[in-house]
C-alpha positions in Angstrom: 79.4 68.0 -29.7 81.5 67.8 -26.7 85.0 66.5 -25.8 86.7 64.3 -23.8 90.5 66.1 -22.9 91.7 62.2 -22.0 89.7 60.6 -25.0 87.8 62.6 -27.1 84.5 61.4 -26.9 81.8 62.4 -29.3 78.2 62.2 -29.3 75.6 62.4 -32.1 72.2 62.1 -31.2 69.8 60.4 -33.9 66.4 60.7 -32.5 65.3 58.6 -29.7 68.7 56.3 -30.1 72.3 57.5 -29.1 75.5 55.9 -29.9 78.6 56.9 -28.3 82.2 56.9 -30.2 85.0 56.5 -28.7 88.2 58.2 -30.5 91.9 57.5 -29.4 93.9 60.4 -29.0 97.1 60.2 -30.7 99.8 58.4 -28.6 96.8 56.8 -26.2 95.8 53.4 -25.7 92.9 52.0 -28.3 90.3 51.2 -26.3 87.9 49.3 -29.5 84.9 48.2 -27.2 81.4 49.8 -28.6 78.2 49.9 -26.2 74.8 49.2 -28.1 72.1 50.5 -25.7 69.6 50.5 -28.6 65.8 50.8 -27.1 63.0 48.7 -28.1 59.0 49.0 -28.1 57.5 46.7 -25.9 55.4 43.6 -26.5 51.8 43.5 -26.1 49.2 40.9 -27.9 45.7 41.3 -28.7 43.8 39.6 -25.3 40.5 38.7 -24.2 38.9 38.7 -20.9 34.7 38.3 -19.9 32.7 40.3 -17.0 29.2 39.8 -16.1 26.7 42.8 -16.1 25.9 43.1 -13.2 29.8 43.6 -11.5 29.8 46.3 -9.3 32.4 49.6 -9.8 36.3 47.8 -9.0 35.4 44.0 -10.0 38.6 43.0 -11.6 38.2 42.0 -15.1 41.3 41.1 -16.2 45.0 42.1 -16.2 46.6 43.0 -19.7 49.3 41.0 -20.4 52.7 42.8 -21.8 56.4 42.5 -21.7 59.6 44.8 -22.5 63.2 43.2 -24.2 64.8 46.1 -21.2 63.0 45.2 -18.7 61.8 49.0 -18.0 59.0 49.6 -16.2 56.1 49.7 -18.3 52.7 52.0 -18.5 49.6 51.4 -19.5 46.0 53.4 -21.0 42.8 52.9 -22.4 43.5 55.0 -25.8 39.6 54.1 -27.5 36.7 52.0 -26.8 36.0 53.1 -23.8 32.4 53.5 -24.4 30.8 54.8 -21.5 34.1 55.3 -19.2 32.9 51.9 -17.8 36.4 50.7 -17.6 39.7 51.8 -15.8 43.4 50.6 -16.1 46.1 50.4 -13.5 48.5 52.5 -15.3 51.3 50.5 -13.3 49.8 46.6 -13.2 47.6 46.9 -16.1 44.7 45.5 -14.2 41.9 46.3 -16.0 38.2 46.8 -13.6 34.7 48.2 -13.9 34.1 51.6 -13.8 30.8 51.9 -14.9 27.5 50.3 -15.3 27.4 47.7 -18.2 24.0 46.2 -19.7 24.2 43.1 -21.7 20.9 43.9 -23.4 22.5 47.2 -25.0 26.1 46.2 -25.4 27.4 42.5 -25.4 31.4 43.3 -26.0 33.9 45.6 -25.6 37.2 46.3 -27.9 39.5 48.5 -25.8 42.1 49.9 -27.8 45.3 49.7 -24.8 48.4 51.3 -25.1 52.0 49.9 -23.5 55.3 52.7 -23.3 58.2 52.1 -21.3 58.8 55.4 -21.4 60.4 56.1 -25.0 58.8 53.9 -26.7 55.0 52.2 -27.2 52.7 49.7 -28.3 49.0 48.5 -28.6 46.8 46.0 -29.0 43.0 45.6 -29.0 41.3 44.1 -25.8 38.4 42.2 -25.7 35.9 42.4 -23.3 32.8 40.2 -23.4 30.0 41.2 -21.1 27.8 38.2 -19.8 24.2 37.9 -20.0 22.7 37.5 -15.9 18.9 36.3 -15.3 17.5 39.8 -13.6 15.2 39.5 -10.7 12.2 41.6 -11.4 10.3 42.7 -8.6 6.8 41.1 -8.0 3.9 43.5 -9.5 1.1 43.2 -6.5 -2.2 42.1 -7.8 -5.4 42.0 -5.6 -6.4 39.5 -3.4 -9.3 36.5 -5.6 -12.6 36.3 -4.1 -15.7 34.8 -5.8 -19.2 34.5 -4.7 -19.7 31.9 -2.4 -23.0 30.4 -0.2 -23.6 28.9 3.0 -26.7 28.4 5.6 -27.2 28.3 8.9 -29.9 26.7 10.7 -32.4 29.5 12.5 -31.7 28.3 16.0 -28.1 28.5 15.9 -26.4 30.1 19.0 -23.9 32.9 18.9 -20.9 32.1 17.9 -21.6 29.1 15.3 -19.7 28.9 12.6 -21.7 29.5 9.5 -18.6 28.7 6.7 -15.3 29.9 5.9 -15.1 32.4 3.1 -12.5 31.2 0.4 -9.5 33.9 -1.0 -6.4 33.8 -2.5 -3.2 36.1 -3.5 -1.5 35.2 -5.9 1.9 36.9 -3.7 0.5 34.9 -0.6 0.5 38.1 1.3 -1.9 38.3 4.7 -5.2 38.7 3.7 -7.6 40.6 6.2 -11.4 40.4 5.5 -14.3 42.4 6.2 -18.4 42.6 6.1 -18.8 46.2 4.5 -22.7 46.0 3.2 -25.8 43.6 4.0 -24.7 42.5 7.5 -28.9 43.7 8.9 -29.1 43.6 12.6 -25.8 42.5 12.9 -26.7 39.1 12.2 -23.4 38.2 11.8 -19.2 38.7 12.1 -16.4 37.7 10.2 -12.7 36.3 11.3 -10.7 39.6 10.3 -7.7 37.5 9.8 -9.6 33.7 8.9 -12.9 34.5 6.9 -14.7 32.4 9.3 -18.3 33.6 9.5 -20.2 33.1 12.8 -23.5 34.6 13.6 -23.7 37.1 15.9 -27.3 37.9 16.5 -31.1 36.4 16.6 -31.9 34.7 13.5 -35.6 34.0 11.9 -36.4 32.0 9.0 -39.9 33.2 8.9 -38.8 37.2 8.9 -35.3 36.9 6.8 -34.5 33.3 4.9 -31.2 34.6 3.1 -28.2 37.5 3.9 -26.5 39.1 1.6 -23.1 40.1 2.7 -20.6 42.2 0.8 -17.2 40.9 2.0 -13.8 42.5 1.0 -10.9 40.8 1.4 -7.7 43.1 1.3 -3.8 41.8 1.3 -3.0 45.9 2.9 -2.5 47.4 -0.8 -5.3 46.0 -2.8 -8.5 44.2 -2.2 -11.2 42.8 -4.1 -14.9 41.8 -2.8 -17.7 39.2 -3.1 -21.2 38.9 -2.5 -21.4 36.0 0.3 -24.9 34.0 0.8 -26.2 32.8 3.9 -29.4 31.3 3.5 -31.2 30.2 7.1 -32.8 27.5 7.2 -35.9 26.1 8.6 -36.1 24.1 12.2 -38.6 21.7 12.0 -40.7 20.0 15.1 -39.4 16.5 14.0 -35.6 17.1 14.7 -35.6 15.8 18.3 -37.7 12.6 17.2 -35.5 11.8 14.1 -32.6 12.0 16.8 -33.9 9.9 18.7 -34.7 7.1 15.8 -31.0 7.5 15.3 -29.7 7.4 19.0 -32.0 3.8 19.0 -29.8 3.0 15.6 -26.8 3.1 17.1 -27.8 1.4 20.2 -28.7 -1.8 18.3 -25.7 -1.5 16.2 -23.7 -1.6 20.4 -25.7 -4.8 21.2 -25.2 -6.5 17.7 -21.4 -5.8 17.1 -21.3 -7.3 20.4 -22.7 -10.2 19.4 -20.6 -11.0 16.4 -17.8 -10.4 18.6 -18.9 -13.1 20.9 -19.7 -15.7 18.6 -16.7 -15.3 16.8 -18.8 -14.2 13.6 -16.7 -10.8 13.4 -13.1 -12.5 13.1 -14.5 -14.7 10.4 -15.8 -12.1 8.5 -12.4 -10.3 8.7 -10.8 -13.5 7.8 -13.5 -13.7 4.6 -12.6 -9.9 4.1 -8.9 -10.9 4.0 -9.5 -14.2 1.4 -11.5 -11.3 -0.7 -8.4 -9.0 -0.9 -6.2 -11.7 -2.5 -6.3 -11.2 -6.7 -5.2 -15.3 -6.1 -6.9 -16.9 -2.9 -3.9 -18.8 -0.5 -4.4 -21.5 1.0 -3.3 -19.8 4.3 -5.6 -17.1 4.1 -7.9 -19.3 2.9 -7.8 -22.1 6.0 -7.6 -19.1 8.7 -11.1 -18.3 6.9 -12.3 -22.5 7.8 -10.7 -22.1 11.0 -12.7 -18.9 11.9 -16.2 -20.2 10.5 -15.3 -23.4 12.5 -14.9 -21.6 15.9 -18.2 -19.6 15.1 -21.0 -20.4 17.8 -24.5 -19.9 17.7 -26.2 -17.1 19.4 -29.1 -17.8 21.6 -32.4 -17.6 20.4 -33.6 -15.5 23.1 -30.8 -12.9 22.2 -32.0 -13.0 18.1 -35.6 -12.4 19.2 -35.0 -9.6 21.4 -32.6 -7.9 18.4 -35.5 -8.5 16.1 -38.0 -6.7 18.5 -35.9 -3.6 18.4 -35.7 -3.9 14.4 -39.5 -4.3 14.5 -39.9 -1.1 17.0 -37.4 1.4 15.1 -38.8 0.4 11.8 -42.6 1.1 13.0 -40.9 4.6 14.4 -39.5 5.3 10.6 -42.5 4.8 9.4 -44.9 7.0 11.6 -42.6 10.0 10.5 -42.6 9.1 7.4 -45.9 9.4 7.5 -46.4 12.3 9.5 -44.8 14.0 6.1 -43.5 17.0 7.9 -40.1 16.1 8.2 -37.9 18.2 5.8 -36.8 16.6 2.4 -33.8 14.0 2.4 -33.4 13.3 6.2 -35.8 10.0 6.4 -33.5 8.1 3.8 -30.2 8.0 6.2 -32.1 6.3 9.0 -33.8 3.8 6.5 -30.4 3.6 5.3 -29.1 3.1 8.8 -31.6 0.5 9.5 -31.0 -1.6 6.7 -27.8 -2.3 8.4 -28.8 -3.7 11.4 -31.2 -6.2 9.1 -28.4 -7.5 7.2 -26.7 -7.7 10.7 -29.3 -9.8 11.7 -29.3 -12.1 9.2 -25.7 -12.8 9.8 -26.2 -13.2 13.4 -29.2 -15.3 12.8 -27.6 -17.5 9.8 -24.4 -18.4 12.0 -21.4 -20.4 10.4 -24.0 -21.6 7.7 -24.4 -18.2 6.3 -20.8 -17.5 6.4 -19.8 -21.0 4.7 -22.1 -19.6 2.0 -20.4 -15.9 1.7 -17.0 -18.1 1.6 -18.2 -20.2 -1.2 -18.9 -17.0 -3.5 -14.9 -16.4 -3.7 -13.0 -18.2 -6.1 -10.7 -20.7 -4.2 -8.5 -23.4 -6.2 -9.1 -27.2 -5.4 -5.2 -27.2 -5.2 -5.7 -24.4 -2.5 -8.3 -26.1 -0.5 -6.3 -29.4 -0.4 -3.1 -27.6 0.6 -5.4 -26.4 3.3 -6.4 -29.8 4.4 -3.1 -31.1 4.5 -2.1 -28.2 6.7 -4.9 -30.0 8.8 -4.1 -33.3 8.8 -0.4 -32.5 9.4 -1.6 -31.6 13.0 -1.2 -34.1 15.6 -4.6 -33.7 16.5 -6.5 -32.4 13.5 -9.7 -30.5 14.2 -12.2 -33.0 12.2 -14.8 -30.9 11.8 -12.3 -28.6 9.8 -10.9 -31.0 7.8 -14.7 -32.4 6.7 -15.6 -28.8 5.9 -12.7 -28.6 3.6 -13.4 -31.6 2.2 -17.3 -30.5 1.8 -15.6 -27.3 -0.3 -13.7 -29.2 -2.4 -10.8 -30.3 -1.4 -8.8 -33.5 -2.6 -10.2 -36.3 0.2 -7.2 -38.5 -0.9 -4.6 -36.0 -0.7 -1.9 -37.1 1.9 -0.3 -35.8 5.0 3.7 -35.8 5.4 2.9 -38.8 6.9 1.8 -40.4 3.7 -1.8 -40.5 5.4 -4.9 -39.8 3.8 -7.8 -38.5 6.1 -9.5 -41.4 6.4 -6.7 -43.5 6.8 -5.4 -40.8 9.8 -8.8 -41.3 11.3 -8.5 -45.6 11.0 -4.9 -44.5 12.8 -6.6 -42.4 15.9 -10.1 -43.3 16.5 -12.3 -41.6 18.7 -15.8 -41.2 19.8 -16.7 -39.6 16.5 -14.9 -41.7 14.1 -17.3 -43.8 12.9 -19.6 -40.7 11.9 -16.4 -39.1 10.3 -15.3 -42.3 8.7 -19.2 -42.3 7.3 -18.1 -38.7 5.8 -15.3 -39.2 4.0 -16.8 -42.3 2.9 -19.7 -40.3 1.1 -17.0 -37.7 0.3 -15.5 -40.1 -2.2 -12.4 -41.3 -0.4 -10.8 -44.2 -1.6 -10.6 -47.0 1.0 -8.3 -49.2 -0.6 -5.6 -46.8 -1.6 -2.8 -47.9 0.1 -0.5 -45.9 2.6 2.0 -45.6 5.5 3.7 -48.9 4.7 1.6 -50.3 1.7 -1.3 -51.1 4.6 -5.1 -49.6 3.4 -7.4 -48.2 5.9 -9.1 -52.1 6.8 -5.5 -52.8 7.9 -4.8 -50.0 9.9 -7.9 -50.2 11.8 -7.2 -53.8 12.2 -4.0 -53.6 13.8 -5.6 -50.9 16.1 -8.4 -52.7 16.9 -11.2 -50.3 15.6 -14.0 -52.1 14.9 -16.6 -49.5 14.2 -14.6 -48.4 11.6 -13.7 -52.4 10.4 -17.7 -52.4 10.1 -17.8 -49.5 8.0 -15.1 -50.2 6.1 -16.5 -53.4 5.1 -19.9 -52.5 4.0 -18.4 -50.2 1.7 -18.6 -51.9 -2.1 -15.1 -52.6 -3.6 -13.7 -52.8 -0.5 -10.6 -55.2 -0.6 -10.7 -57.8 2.0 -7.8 -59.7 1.6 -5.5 -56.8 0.2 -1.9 -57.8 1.9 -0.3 -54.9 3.5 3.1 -54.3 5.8 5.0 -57.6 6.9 3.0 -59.2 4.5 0.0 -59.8 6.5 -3.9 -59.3 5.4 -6.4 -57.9 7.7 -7.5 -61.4 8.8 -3.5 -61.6 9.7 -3.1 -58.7 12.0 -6.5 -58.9 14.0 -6.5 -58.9 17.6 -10.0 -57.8 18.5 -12.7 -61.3 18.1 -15.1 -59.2 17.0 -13.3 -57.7 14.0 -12.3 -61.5 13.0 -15.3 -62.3 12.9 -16.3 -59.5 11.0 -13.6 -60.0 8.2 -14.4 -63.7 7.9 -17.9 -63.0 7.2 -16.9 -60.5 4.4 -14.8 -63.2 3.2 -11.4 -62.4 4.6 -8.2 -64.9 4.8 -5.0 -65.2 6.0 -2.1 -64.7 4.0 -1.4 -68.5 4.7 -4.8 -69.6 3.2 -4.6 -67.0 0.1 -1.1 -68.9 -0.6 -2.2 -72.2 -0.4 -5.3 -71.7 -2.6 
């Protein structure tokens, strides 16, 4: 105890708190104001935080989180749970960080037991730390190099330096691979790509001294390798290679002058066209009227040109079959050039058969009769239709009555135009089954039109047809008889029995 010779002050001290008491001297002010510096422990709450295995030494984890009623500076320690030393504190901040190496396999979490003193005083709370599973790379385990037995042959007369195959390996690390002949390579027959596994020969070989090599190859990725017995079997030369090259050199010659051919005559592009028609699951009538148009613009090839082609058929086969034979030509090489030849006979035929052979190819595809008339009228919507088209569409099936935008029907287009074929076209549709009194382009039929136009070949054709309606009355009102010009067509009419409109009325 001490005293104060102006106050008196005494202190007691009860452990880690003071309080001071003031006592007033006799005859001296009373001061009765009482300090309370009382000290309290500080505040810390349990906490969690997470770190993933692999953080290196000093990756942050977390801070611990802690506060003091006196604001005095606070300390902090790891007290237990440590396990390992793998963490550290900043005794100051409270940042906790690694320290050590942590394994989520052998230890998922962490409870540090921390402590917080602000000097006098303390407090602690548990603080979790989770450890987080991360995927490890393993390192690749090298495995050797895959090689299997493989075969290959080589004719005896190859040169140096042919290839005789490429041996096949794999690693399953896709390292380099480097291959190698170690055993069965006799008189250096042969080499091998160190760095491709391409096997060339290298030396004389003889099918009647050594008909098969057996080579040991390894194959090695620099650690490992593995290796593979490799077979090359030579194989004969026979005296008939040169002749059998020749049969096919004269092959291919024909096939020059016939492709030539069907390019000429157009036969090609309609076969392409037929091709195209063929490809469609539902025949167009586009695709199906370029195939008319290209059959129509087909032109015969001259006779001359089909014999000569035959006489190199004729030659080539007689060549075949000599070989043949011969029988010393080695198994399975005849066939390809019979094989070839058959070819350039079923060329032939299509060169010989022309636009009828094709019309009969384009009949084996399924094409609508609403297809093939859509096709006509494309036809007849032409200013100048292509006749011969249009009565090949009509032969094929399409609707010889359908009409134009025009409201014309084919024949009655024809009674329109004329021309030095229109009789014999007329005659066609006629036999085709078109109707010659249907009525169109202003309620006139086809006797009117060609009438007015003054086409008697076709009045005459017209009017020997049975049914035909003599005194039908058309535009204006006017019958055939009414709109004739031409003598010859009056008289024509009148002998069929044709009238005016003025004798029809008064009758």
């Amino acid at each position: 105890m001490t005293a104060d010779s102006r106050k008196g002050s005494v202190t007691v001290s009860l452990g880690e708190v003071k309080k001071s008491l003031n006592v007033t001297q006799a005859g001296a002010p009373e001061d009765n104001t009482e300090q309370n510096t009382v000290n309290t422990a500080p505040n810390i709450a349990d906490q969690t935080f997470s770190v993933p295995e692999n953080a290196m030494n000093g990756t942050e984890v977390g801070t611990v989180l802690a506060s003091d009623a006196e604001t005095n500076n606070l300390m902090f320690a790891i007290t237990s749970g440590n396990t390992g030393d793998v963490f550290d504190i900043n005794q100051t901040t409270g940042a906790i960080t690694t320290a050590g190496a942590l394994d989520f396999e052998i230890t998922q979490s962490y409870t540090l037991k921390v402590s917080v003193s602000d000097g006098s005083l303390s407090a602690t709370a548990d603080i979790i730390i989770n450890v987080t599973d991360v995927e490890e790379i393993t390192e690749p385990v090298n495995t050797a190099p895959t090689i299997t037995d493989q075969t290959f042959s080589v004719p005896e007369d190859a040169v140096n330096g042919t290839e005789v195959g490429t041996v096949q390996a794999s690693d399953a690390e896709t390292n380099n691979l480097m291959f190698a002949i170690t055993a069965g390579n006799t008189g250096n027959a042969f080499a091998i790509g160190e760095g491709t596994g391409a096997i060339t020969t290298a030396g004389t070989l003889d099918f009647e001294n050594t008909q098969s090599y057996t080579l040991k190859v390894s194959v090695s990725d620099g650690e490992l390798s593995a290796t593979a017995d490799i077979t090359v079997n030579v194989t004969d030369v026979d005296e008939t290679a040169a002749t059998r090259q020749a049969i096919a050199n004269d092959i291919e010659t024909l096939k020059g002058k016939q492709d030539g051919h069907l390019r000429t005559t157009n036969i090609a592009d309609a076969q392409m066209k037929i091709a195209a028609l063929k490809m469609e699951s539902l025949a167009t009538a586009a695709t199906y009227k370029a195939a008319i148009d290209a059959i129509a613009a087909v032109t015969a090839l001259d006779g001359a040109a089909v014999t000569a082609l035959q006489g190199e058929i004729d030659a080539i086969s007689a060549k075949i079959t000599a070989l043949e034979n011969a029988g010393n030509a080695p198994a399975g090489t005849i066939p390809p050039l019979k094989t070839s030849l058959e070819a350039r006979k079923t060329a032939q035929k299509v060169l010989s058969n022309g636009a009828s052979g094709l019309t009969t190819e384009l009949r084996k595809i399924t094409v609508s009769e609403e297809t093939k008339t859509m096709a006509l009228l494309t036809e007849l919507n032409k200013s100048l239709p292509d006749w011969d088209i249009v009565l090949m569409l009509i032969n094929e099936g399409a609707d010889v009555n359908a009409r134009n935008r025009d409201r014309n029907t084919a024949l009655s287009y024809m009674a329109t135009i004329g021309g030095d074929n229109a009789t014999s076209v007329v005659n066609s549709l006629i036999d085709a089954g078109a109707n010659v009194n249907i009525r169109v382009n202003g309620q006139n039929t086809a006797l009117i039109i060609a009438a007015v136009f003054s086409r008697t070949a076709i009045v005459k054709v017209l009017l020997a047809v049975d049914g035909i309606k003599v005194n039908a009355i058309g535009n204006s009102n006017l019958t055939a008889l009414d709109v004739a010009a031409n003598e010859a067509i009056k008289a024509a009419l009148r002998k069929a029995g044709a009238k005016t409109k003025a004798q029809l009325d008064s009758e």
